[in-house]
C-alpha positions in Angstrom: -19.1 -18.3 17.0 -15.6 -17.9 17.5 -12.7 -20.2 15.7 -9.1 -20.3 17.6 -5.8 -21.0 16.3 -2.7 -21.2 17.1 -1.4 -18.4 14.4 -3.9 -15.9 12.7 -2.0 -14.0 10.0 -3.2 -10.1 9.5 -2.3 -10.0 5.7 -1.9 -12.5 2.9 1.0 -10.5 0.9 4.7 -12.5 0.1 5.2 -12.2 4.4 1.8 -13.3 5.5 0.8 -16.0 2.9 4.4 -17.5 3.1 4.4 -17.6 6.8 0.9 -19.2 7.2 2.8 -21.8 4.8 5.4 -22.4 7.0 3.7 -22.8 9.9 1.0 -25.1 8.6 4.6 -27.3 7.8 5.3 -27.1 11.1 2.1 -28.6 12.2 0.2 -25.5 13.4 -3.5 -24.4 13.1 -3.4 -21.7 10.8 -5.8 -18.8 9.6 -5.0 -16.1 6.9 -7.0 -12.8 6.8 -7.2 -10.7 3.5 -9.4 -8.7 2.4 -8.5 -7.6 -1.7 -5.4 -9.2 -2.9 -4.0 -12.3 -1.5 -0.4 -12.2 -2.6 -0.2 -9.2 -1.8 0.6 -5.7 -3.9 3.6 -7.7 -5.3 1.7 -10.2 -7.1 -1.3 -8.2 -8.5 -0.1 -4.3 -8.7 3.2 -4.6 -8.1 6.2 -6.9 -8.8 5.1 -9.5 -11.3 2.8 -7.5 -13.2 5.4 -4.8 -13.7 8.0 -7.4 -14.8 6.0 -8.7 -17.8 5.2 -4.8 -18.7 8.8 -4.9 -18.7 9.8 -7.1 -20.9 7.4 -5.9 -23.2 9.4 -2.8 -23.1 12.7 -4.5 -23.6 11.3 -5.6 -27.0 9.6 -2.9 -27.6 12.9 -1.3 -27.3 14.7 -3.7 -29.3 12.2 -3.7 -32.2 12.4 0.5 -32.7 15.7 1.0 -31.7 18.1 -2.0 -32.1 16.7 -4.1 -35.0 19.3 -3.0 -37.5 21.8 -3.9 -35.3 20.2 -7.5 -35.0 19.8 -7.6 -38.9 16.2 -7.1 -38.5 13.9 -4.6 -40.6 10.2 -3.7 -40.2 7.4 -2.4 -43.1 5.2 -1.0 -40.3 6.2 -1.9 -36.6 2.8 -1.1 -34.8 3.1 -1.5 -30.5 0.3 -2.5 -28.8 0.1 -1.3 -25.4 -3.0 -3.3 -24.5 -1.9 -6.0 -25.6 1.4 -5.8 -23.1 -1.6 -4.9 -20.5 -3.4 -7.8 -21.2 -0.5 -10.6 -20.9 0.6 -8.8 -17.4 -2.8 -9.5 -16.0 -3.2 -12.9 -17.0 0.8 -13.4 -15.3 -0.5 -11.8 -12.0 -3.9 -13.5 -11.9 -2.3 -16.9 -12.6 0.1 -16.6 -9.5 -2.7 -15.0 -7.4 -4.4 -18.3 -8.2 -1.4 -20.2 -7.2 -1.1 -18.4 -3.9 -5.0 -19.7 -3.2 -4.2 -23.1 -4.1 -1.2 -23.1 -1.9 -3.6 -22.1 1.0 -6.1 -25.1 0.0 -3.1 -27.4 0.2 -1.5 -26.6 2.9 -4.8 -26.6 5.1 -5.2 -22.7 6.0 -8.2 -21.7 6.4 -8.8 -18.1 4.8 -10.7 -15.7 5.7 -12.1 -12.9 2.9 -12.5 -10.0 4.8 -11.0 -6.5 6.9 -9.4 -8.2 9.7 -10.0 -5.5 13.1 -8.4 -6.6 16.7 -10.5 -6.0 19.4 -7.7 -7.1 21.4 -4.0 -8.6 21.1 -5.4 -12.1 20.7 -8.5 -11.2 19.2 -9.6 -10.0 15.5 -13.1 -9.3 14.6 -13.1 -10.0 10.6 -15.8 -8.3 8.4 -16.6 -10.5 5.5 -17.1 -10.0 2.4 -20.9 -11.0 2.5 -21.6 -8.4 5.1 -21.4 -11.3 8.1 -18.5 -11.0 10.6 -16.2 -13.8 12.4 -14.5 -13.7 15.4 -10.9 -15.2 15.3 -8.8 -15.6 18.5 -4.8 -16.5 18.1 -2.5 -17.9 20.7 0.1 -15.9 18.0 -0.7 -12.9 15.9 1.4 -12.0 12.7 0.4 -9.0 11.2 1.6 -8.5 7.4 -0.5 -5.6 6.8 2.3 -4.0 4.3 2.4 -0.2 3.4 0.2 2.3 1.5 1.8 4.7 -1.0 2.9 8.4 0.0 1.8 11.4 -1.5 3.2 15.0 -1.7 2.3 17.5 1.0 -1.5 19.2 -0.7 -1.9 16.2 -3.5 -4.5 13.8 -3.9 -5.3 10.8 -6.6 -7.1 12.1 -9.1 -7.6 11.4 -13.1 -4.5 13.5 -13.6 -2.3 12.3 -10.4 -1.6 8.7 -10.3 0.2 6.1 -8.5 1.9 2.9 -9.8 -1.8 1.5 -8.8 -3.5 3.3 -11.2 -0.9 3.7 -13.7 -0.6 -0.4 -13.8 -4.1 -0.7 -14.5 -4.6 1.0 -16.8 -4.6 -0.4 -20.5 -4.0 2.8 -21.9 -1.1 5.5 -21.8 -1.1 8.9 -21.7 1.3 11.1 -24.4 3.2 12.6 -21.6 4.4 12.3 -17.9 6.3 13.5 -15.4 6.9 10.7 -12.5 7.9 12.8 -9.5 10.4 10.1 -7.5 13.1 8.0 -9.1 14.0 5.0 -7.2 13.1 1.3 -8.4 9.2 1.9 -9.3 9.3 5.6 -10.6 12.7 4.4 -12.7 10.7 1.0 -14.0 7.3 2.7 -15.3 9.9 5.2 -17.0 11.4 2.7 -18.7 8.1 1.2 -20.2 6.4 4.1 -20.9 9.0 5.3 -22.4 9.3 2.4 -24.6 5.6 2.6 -25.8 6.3 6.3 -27.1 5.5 8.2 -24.0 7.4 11.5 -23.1 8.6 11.1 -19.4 10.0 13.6 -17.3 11.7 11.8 -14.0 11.9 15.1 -11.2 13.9 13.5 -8.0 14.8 15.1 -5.0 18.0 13.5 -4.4 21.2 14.4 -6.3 21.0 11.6 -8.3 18.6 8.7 -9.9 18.0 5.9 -8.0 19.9 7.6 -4.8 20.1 4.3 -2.3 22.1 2.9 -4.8 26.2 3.3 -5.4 26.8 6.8 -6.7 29.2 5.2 -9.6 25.9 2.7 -10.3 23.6 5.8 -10.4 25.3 7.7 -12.7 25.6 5.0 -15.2 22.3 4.6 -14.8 21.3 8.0 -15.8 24.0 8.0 -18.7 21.8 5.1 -20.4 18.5 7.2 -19.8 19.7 10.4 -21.2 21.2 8.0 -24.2 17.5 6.8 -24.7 15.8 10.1 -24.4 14.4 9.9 -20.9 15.0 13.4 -19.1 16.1 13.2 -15.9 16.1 16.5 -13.3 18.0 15.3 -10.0 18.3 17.8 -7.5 15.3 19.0 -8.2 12.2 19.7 -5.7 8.3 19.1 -6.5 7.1 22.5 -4.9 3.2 22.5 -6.6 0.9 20.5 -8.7 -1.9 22.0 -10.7 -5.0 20.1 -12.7 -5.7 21.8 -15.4 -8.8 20.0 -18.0 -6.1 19.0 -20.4 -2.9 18.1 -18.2 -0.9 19.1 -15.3 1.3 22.1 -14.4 4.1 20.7 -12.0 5.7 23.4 -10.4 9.8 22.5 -9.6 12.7 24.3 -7.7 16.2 23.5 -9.5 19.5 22.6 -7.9 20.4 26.5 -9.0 17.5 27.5 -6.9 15.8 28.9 -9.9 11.8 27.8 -10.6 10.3 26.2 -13.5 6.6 24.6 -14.6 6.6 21.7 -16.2 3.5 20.5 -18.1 2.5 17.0 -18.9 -0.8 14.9 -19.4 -0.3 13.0 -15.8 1.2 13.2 -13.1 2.6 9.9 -11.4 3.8 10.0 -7.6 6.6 7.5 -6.8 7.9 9.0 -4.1 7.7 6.2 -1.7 5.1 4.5 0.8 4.2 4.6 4.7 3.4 1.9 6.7 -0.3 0.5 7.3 -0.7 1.1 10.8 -4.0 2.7 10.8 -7.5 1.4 10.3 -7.5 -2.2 11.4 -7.1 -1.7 15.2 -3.8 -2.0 16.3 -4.0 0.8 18.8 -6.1 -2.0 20.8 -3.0 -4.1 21.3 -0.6 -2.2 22.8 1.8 -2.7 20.2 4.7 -0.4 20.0 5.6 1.7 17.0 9.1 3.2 16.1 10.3 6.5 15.9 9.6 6.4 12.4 6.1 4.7 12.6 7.0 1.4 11.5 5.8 -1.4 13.7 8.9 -2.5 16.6 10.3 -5.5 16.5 13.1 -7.7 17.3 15.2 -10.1 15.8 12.5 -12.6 16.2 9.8 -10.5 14.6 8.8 -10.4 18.2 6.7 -6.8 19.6 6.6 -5.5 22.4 3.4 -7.6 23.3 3.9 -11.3 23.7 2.3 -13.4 21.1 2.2 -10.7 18.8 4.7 -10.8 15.8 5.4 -8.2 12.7 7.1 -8.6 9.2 7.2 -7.5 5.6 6.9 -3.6 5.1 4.8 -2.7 8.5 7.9 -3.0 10.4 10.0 -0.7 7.7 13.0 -3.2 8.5 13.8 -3.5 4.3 11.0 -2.9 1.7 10.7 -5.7 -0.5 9.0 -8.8 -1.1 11.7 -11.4 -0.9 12.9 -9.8 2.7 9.2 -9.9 3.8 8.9 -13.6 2.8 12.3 -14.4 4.7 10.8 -12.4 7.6 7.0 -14.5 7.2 9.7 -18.0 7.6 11.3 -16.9 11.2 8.3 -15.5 12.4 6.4 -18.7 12.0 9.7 -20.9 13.0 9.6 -18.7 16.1 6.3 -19.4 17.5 7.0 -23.3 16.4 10.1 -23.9 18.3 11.7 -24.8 15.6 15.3 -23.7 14.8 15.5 -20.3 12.6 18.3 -17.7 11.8 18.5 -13.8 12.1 18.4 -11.7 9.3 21.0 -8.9 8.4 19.0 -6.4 6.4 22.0 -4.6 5.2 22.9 -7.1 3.0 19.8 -8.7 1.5 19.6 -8.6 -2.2 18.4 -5.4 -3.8 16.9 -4.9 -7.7 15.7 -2.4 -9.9 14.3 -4.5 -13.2 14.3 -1.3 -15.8 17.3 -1.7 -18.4 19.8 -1.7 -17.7 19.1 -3.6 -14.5 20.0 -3.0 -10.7 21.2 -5.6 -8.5 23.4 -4.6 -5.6 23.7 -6.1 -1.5 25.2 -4.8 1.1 27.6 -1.2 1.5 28.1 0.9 -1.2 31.1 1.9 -1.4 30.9 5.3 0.2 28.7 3.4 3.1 31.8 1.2 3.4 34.8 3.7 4.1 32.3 5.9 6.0 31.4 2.6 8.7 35.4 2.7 8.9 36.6 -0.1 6.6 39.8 0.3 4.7 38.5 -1.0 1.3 39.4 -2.4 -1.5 37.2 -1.8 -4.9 37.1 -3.9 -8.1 35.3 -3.6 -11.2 34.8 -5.7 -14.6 32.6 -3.8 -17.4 30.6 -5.8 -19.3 32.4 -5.2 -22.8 35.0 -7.4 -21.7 32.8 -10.1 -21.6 32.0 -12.6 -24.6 28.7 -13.5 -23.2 27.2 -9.7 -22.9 29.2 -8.9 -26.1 27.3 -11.8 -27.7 24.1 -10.8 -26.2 24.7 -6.9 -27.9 24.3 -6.2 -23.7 27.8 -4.2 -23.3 26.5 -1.4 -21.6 27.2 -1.5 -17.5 30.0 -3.0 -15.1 30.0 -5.5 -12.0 31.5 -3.6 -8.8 32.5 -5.7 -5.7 33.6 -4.1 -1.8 35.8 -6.0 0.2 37.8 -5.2 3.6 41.2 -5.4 2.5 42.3 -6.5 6.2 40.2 -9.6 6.3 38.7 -10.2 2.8 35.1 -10.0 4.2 33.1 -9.2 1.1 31.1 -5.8 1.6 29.0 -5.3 -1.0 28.1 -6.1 -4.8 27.1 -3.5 -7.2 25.5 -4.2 -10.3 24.0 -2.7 -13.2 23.2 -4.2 -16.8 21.4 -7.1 -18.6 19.9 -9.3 -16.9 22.0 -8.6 -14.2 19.6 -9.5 -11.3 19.9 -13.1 -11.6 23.5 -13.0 -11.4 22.7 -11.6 -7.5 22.6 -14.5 -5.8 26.2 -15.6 -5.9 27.3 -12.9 -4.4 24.6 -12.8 -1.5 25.5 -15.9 -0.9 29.0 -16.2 -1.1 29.1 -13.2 1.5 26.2 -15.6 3.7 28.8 -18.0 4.2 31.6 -15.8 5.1 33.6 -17.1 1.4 36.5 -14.6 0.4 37.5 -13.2 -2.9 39.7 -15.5 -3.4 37.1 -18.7 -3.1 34.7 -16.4 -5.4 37.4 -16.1 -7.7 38.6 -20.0 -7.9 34.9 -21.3 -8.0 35.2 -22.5 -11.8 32.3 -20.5 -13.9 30.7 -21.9 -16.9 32.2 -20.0 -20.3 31.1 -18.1 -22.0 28.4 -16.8 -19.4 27.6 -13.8 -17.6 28.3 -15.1 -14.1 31.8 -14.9 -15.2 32.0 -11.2 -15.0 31.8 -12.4 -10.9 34.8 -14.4 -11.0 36.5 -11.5 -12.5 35.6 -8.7 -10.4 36.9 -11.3 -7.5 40.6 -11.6 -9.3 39.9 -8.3 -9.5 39.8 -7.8 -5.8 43.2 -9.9 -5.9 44.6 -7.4 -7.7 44.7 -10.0 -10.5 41.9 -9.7 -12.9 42.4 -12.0 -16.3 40.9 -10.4 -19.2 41.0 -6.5 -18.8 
């Protein structure tokens, strides 16, 4: 028997299980396809877990490094790693929960199974009970996300991990090099770290965290080296070896010269690929990129009519929060209903080890290269009662403006907390505000957010308390 709808989603990550809800508002006949983790990698291996590992870290830190400082002293300070497993899984699985009861409510009907097209309209869906379905779509989303890269000769083993294996798992190992240091290699760092791990971060690029401000990445990796963490940018992974007891990582040097580094793992963070392969999409007629990524248009719109794309298949932005805003048009799209466009370049950006990341738009080597003339401001947080309050002085806000219009740029952030202070900025530069309107909005004192009105004065070339 075959069951028609008006949207069948490919995918029940943030993109696919948020547009099924949005389209189920707008009165369509909905069907969600998933086979392992409905919300996604974020919610079960990925984002959430990760962020209550995370905090665990940032006491953890607190507790063996800070505590005098706080007027704190411990007899015998014992950290227990399973423990900080243990409350990540129960955040994760209590959201997954919440994405299935969402579903219920809403009035999607799910399917638990590998979702195959036999054709652009059709999907053949193996269940999980060894029965099949045939679904058939007026509209196809496909939110079938990314798998993680490895280096050229490497393969997962007990020795080479992934964030997937490395997040869960209750245990850690003494030592590890994490080959890769943007948001997830720099975040496992951080905790492992913290729970008495040696980690070795190896990253091709001159510096940590490379699509980030060069000013923002070198701060970054002057708080690392302060905590121990050793860092080799510039540096190229050029072997691995398994040996019973560990790993033998063999690495080129920005001088050219060789070296072997041993560890107990191996963890790859070196990015992901999109999931184009394995679920029939060579049976649509759907175009791919030059990259591989899935095509699309401003509408989430392929090449094939009725067929839509979004979240990290289409390689437009890799995160969560831009695949949910992506899941929103795409189902306003097929509903008629009125939508917007999305400018990737400046959705928010974060990177949650401490101190945190949070930056939008151009950097500001991006900026004068595209041809603006630019004006730069900055406001560290040690000028700030709130952070100097919080013991949280480490780090500086960074805004980009044209200086011929005032059109805000970009925002570069890096310290405590410093990811919830994003949104301000994102959406002070969504409305098309200037510096100046930044810098009169009246902010709360003492707070963080102030540091924003600040670096806006700044801007002004009138900055208040520095």
């Amino acid at each position: 028997m075959t069951e028609s709808y008006d949207i069948v989603v490919l995918g029940a990550g943030p993109g696919g299980y948020v547009a099924a809800i949005r389209a189920s508002q707008l009165g369509l006949k909905v069907a969600v396809v998933e086979k392992q983790w409905w919300g996604g990698v974020c919610l079960n291996v990925g984002c959430i877990p990760s962020k209550a590992l995370l905090h665990n870290a940032e006491l953890a830190h607190i507790l063996q490094h800070r505590a005098k400082e706080f007027g704190f002293s411990f007899d015998n300070l014992q950290l227990d790693y399973a423990a900080a497993f243990k409350r990540s899984r129960q955040t994760a699985d209590r959201l997954v929960k919440g994405v299935q009861f969402l579903m219920k409510k809403n009035q999607i009907d799910t399917y638990n199974g590998w979702g195959t097209f036999k054709d652009a309209s059709t999907i053949e869906v193996s269940l999980a009970d060894g029965s099949t379905q045939t679904l058939t779509g007026k509209n196809v989303i496909i939110a079938a996300g990314a798998v993680t890269r490895l280096l050229p000769g490497t393969q997962i083993s007990e020795r080479v991990i992934t964030y997937h294996e490395a997040i869960l798992s209750d245990t850690l190992p003494k030592s590890i090099i994490i080959a890769g240091a943007s948001a997830i290699g720099l975040e496992f760092a951080y905790v492992m770290h913290n729970y008495g791990v040696q980690v070795t971060l190896v990253e091709y690029a001159p510096y940590l965290i490379p699509t980030e401000d060069e000013e923002i990445s070198k701060e970054l990796e002057k708080a690392y080296k302060r905590m121990g963490i050793q860092s080799l940018t510039g540096t190229r992974v050029d072997g691995v070896e398994e040996k019973p007891d560990g790993v033998r990582v063999t690495v080129t040097m920005p001088d050219g010269q060789t070296q072997v580094l041993e560890a107990e793992k191996l963890m790859q963070a070196i990015g992901v690929r999109p999931r184009t392969e394995g679920y029939g999409l060579e049976h649509t007629g759907v175009a791919l990129d030059e990259k591989g990524f899935i095509a699309i248009n401003e509408k989430m719109q392929t090449n094939v009519p009725g067929v839509y794309a979004i979240g990290d298949v289409t390689g437009k932005l890799m995160l969560a929060h831009v695949a949910s805003a992506m899941g929103i048009i795409a189902a306003e799209v097929i509903a008629g209903h009125p939508t917007i466009t999305l400018n990737y370049h400046m959705m928010p950006r974060c990177t949650y080890c401490n101190p945190q990341i949070a930056s939008f738009g151009y950097t500001e080597q991006q900026a004068i290269a595209a041809g603006y003339d630019v004006k730069v401001s900055k406001f560290p947080w040690q000028a700030n009662g709130k952070a100097l309050g919080l013991g949280e002085k480490e780090g500086f806000v960074k805004l980009i403006s044209d200086s011929k219009y005032g059109e805000i740029l970009g925002g570069h952030l890096i310290g405590a907390g410093v990811t919830e202070l994003l949104p301000e900025l994102t959406l002070a530069q969504y409305a098309e505000l200037t510096a100046e309107e930044i810098a009169r909005n009246v902010h709360a004192h003492p707070t963080m957010s102030e540091a924003l009105m600040e670096v806006a004065h700044g801007l002004l070339g009138s900055p208040i308390h520095i």
